[in-house]
C-alpha positions as CSV (number, residue, x, y, z in Angstrom):
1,X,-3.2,0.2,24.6
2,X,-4.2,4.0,24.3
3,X,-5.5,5.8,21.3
4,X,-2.5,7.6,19.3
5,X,-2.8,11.1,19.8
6,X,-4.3,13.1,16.4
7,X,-2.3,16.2,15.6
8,X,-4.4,19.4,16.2
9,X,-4.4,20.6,12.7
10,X,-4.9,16.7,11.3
11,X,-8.1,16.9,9.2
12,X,-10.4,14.4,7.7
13,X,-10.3,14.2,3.7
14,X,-13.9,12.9,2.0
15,X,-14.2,12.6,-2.0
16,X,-18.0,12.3,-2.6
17,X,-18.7,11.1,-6.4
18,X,-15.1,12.2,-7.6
19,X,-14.5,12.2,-11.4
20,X,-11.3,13.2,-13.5
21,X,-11.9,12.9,-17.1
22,X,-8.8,14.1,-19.5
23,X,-9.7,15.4,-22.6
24,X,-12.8,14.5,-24.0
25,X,-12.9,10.5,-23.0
26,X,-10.0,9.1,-21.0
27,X,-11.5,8.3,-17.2
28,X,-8.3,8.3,-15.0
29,X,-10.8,8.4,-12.0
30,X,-14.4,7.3,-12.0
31,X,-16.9,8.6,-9.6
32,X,-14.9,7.7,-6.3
33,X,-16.2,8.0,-3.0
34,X,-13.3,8.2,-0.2
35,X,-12.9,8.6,3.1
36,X,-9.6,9.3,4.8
37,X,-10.0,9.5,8.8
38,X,-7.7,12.5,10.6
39,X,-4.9,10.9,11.9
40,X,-4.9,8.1,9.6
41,X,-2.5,7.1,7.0
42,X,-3.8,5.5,3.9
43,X,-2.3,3.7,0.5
44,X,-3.4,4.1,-2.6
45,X,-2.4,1.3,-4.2
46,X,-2.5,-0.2,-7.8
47,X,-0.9,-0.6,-11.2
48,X,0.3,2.0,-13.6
49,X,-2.7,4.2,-14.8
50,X,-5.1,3.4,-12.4
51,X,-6.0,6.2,-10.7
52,X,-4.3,6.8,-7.9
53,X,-1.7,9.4,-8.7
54,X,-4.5,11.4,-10.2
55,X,-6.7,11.0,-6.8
56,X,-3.2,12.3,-4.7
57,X,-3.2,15.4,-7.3
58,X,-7.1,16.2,-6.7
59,X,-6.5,16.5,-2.6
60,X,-3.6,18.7,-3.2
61,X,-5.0,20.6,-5.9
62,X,-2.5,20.2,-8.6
63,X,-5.8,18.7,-10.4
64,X,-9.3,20.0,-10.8
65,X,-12.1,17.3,-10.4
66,X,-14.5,17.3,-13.2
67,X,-17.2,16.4,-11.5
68,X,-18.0,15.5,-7.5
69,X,-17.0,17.6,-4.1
70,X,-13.7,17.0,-2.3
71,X,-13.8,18.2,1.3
72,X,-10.6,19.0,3.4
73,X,-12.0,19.0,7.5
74,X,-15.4,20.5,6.8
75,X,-14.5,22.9,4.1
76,X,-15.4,22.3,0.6
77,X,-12.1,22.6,-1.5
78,X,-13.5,21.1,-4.7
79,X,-12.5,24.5,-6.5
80,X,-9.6,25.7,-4.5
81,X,-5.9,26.3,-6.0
82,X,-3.2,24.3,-4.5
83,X,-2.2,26.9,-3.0
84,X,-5.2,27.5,-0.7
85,X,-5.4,24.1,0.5
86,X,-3.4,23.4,3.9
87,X,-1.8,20.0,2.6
88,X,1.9,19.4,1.5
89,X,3.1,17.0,-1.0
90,X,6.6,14.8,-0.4
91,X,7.4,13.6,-4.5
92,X,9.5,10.7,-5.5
93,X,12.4,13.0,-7.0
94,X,13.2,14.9,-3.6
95,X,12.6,18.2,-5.6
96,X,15.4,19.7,-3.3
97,X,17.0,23.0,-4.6
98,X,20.3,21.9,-5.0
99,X,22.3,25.2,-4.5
100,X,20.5,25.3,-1.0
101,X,22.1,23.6,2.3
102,X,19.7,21.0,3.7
103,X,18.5,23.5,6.5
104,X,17.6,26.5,4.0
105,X,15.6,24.1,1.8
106,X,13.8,22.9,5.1
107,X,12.8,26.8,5.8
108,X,12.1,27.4,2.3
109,X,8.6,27.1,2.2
110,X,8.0,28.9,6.2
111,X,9.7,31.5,4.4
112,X,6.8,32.2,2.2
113,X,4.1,31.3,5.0
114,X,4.8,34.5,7.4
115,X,7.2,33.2,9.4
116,X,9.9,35.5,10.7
117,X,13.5,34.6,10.0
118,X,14.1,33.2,13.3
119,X,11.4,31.4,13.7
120,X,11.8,30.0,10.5
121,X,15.1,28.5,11.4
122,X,13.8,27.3,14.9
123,X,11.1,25.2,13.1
124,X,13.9,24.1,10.1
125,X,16.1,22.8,13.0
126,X,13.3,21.5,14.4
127,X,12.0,19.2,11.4
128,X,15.5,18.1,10.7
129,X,15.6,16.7,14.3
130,X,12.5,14.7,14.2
131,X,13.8,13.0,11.0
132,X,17.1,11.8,12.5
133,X,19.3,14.5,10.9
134,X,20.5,16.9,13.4
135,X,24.2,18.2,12.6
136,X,23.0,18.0,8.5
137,X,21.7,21.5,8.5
138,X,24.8,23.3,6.5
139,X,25.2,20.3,4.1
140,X,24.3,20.7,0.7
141,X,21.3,17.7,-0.7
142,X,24.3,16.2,-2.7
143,X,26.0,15.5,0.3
144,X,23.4,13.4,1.4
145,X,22.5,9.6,0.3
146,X,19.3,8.9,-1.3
147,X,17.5,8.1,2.1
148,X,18.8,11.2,3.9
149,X,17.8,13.2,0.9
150,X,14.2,11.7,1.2
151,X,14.1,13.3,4.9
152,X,14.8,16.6,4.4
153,X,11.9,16.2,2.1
154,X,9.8,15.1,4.6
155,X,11.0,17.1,7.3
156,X,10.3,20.6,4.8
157,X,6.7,19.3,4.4
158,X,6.0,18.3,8.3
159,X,7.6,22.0,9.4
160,X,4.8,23.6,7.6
161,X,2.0,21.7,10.0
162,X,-0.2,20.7,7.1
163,X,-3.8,19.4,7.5
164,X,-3.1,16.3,5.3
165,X,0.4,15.2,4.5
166,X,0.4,13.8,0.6
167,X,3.0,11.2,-0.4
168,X,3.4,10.2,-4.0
169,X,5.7,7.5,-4.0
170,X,8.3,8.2,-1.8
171,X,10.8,5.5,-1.8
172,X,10.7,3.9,-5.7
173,X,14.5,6.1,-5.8
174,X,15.7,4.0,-3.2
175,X,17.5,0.5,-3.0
176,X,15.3,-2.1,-1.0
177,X,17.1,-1.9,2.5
178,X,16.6,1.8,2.9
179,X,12.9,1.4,0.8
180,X,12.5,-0.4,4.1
181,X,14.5,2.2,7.0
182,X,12.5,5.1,5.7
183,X,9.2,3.8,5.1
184,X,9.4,2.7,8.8
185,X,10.3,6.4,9.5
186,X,7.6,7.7,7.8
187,X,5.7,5.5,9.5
188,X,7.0,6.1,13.2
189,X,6.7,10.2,12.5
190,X,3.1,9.7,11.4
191,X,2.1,7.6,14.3
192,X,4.0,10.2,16.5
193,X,2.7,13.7,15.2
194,X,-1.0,12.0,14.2
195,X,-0.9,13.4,10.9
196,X,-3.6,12.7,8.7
197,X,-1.8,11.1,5.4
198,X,-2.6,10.1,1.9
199,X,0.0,7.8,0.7
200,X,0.6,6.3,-3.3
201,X,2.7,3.5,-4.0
202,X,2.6,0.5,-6.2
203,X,4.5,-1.7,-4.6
204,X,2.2,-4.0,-2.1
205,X,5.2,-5.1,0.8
206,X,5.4,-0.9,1.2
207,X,1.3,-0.5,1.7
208,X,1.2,-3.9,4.1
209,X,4.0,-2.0,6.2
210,X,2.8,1.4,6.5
211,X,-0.8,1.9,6.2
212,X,-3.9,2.4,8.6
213,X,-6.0,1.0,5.5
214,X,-5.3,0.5,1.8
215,X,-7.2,1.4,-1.2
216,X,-7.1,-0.7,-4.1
217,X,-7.6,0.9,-7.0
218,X,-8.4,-0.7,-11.0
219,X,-9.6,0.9,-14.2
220,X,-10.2,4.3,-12.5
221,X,-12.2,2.8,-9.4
222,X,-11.7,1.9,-6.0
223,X,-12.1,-2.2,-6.1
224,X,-11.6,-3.2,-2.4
225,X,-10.6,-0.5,0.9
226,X,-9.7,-2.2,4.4
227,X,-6.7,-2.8,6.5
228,X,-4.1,-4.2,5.5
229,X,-4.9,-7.7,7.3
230,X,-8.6,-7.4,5.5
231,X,-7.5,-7.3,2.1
232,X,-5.1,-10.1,2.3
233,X,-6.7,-12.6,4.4
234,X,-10.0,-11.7,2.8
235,X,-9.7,-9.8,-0.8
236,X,-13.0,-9.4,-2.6
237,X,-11.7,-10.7,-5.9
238,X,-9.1,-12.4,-8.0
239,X,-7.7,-9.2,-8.9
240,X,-7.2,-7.9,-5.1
241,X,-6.1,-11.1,-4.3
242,X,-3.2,-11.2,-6.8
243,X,-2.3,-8.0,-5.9
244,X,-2.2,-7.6,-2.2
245,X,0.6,-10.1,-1.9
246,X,0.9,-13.4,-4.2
247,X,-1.6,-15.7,-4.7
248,X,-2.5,-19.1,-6.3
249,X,-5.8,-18.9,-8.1
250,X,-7.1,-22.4,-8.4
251,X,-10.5,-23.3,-10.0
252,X,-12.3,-25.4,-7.5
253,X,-16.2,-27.2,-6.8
254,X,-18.3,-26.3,-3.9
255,X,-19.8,-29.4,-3.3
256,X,-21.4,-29.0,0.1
257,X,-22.6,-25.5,2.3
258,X,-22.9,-25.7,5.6
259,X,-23.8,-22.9,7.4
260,X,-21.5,-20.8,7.2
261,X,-18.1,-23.1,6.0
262,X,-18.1,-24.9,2.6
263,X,-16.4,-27.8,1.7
264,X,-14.8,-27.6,-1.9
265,X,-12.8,-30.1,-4.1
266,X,-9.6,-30.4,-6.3
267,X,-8.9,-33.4,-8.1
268,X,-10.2,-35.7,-5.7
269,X,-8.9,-33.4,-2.8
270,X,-11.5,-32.1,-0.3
271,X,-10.9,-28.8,1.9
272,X,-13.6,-27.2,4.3
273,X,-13.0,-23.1,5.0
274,X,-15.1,-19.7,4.8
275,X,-18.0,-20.3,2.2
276,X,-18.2,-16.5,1.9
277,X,-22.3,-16.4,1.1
278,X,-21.1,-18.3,-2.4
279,X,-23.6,-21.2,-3.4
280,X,-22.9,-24.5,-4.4
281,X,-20.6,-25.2,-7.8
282,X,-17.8,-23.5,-9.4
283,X,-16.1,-21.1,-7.3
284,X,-11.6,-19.5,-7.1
285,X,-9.5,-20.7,-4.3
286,X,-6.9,-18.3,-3.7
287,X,-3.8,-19.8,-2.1
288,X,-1.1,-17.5,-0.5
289,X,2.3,-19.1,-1.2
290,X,3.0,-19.9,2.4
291,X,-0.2,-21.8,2.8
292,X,0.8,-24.2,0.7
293,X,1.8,-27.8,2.5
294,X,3.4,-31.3,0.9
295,X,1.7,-34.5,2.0
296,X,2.7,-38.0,1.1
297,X,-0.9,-39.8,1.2
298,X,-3.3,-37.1,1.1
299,X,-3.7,-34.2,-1.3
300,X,-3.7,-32.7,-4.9
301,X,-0.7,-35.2,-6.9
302,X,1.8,-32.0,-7.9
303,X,5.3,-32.5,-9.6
304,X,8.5,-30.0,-8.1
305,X,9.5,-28.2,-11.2
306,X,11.5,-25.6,-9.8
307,X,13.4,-25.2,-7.0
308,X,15.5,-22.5,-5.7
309,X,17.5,-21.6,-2.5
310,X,16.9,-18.3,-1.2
311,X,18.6,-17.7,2.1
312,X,15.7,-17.8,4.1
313,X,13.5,-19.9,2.7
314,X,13.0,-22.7,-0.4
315,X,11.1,-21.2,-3.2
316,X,9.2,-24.0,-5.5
317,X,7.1,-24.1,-8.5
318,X,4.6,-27.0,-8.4
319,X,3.0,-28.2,-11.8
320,X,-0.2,-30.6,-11.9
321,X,-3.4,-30.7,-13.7
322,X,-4.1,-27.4,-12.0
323,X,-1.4,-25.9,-14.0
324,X,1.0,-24.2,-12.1
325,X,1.4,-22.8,-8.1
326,X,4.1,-20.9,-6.5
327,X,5.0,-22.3,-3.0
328,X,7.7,-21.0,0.1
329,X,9.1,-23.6,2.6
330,X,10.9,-22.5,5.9
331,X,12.8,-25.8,5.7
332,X,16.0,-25.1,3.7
333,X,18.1,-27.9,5.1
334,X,16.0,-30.8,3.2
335,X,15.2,-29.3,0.1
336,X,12.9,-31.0,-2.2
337,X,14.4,-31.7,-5.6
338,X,12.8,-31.1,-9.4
339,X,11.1,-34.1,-10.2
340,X,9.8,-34.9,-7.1
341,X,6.6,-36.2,-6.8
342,X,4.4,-34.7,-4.1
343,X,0.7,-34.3,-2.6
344,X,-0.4,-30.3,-1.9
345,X,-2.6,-29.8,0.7
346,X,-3.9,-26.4,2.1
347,X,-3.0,-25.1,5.7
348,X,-5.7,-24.8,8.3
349,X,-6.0,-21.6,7.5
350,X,-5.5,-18.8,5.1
351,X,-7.1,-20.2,1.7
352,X,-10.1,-17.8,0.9
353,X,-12.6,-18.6,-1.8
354,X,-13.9,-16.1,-4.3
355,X,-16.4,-15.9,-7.0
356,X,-15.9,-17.7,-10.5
357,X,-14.2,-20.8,-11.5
């Protein structure tokens, strides 16, 4: 499969040693280094307060670094205004002028960039195509549902060719099924311009769907970057493991190393996976929810305390002397009842150990 093609103008962004400090002691980012490839589209991701909204407003500008160089492409924009930095922001609250029609706020801002009234429109019309809404031009934004409201937005960023396209959580104003319909737009107009994008959510499903890599962010600090696939197949910690997706943390014994697999134990049970590099003794399993299998001879003696029907799939809460797991069944046609005594056991593959115990 060829190479997506990289936008002309789709520039590299690099944070070397990055610090924001409010005030005289609150750290809301802590000495970050960042790399963001052109043509790429990366998450920030992470709970409230840690960082990553406050990283977004340092590439635009909005915020000044206190200490540390940001670079935009090879220029140095540490110091630089907003307003002399070639990126665009799309903000969760639309921000459309609402006595505008959806075409005028697209040419809004090539209004202010030189552009000639014509041309201006040519490129409004333009944008509004590539996000699906030819015909909308002479509505007003009220007119528009939530999701169509969100394109114009993006459409009155792309039209202005930015060097890095800034996203600041785009969908949290919509309902699930169009969360999911424009994040996948998004997506599809990134991978089809090659636009270089910075992308902040919190919400983990939105950053597995959309993102080039992910950067997890905690307590002001970047604590794990990879693709998507990387963090949750092989998260660093018990923190990035909880949070990229669910997971069952598990105190467990490695009682054997062997090369480069371990064998560890619970309760009896013995499962051989990954080692990781950790030694011998007390170590974290974490268990993804679908990993999670029932045996009748062999396995880790669990209890069904909960179980419930959704749709798709059986959801069940197991409780043992581990204390408590969260499991998903495809099989909703034989559902296991509360009460039921069962053995856990660990697929083939997925369970990834981690430090501590």
């Amino acid at each position: 499969m060829s190479e997506p093609t990289i936008s002309s103008k789709a520039a590299p962004v690099r944070f070397e040693g990055v610090s924001k400090v409010f005030g005289k002691d609150v750290v809301a980012v802590d000495a970050i280094d960042l790399h963001v490839d052109a043509g790429k589209l990366v998450t920030l991701l992470g709970p409230s307060g840690c960082g990553k909204t406050t990283t977004l407003r340092m590439i635009a500008g909005l915020e000044m670094a206190s200490s540390g160089r940001i670079f935009i492409g090879d220029r140095d924009v540490t110091t630089l205004p907003a307003t002399d930095r070639d990126v665009t922001m799309v903000f969760q609250s639309y921000a459309l002028f609402p006595h505008m029609t959806v075409l005028e706020n697209v040419r809004y801002g090539l209004t202010f960039s030189g552009f000639g009234k014509e041309e201006a429109r040519s490129r409004a019309q333009a944008g509004l195509d590539l996000v699906g809404l030819k015909g909308f031009g002479g509505r007003l934004p009220s007119e528009l549902s939530g999701g169509q409201q969100q394109r114009v937005a993006v459409a009155r960023a792309l039209v202005l060719e930015p060097q890095v396209l800034l996203f600041d959580e785009p969908l949290s104003n919509l309902d699930a099924k169009l969360r999911r319909q424009v994040r996948e737009d998004i997506r599809a107009i990134q991978q089809d311009l090659g636009l270089t994008v910075v992308y902040v959510t919190h919400d983990q499903e939105e950053a597995l769907a959309v993102s080039d890599e992910i950067v997890v962010m905690r307590n002001a600090a970047i604590a794990q970057k990879g693709t998507p696939r990387e963090l949750y197949d092989a998260p660093n910690d018990t923190f990035v493991a909880d949070f990229i997706g669910e997971a069952n943390l598990l105190a467990c014994i490695i009682v054997a190393v062997e090369g480069d697999m371990a064998v560890i134990e619970i309760e009896g049970y013995r499962y051989r996976l990954p080692g990781r590099s950790l030694p011998a003794g007390p170590a974290t399993l974490a268990v993804r929810p679908s990993r999670i299998r029932f045996g009748d001879d062999t396995g880790i003696p669990a209890t069904i305390s909960k179980a419930t029907y959704v749709g798709v799939r059986m959801e069940y809460t197991l409780t043992g002397a581990f204390g408590q797991v969260f499991a998903v069944q495809d099989d909703v046609d034989d559902p296991l009842e509360p009460g039921t005594e069962v053995r856990m056991t660990f697929a083939e593959r997925g369970p990834v150990l981690l430090p501590g115990g």
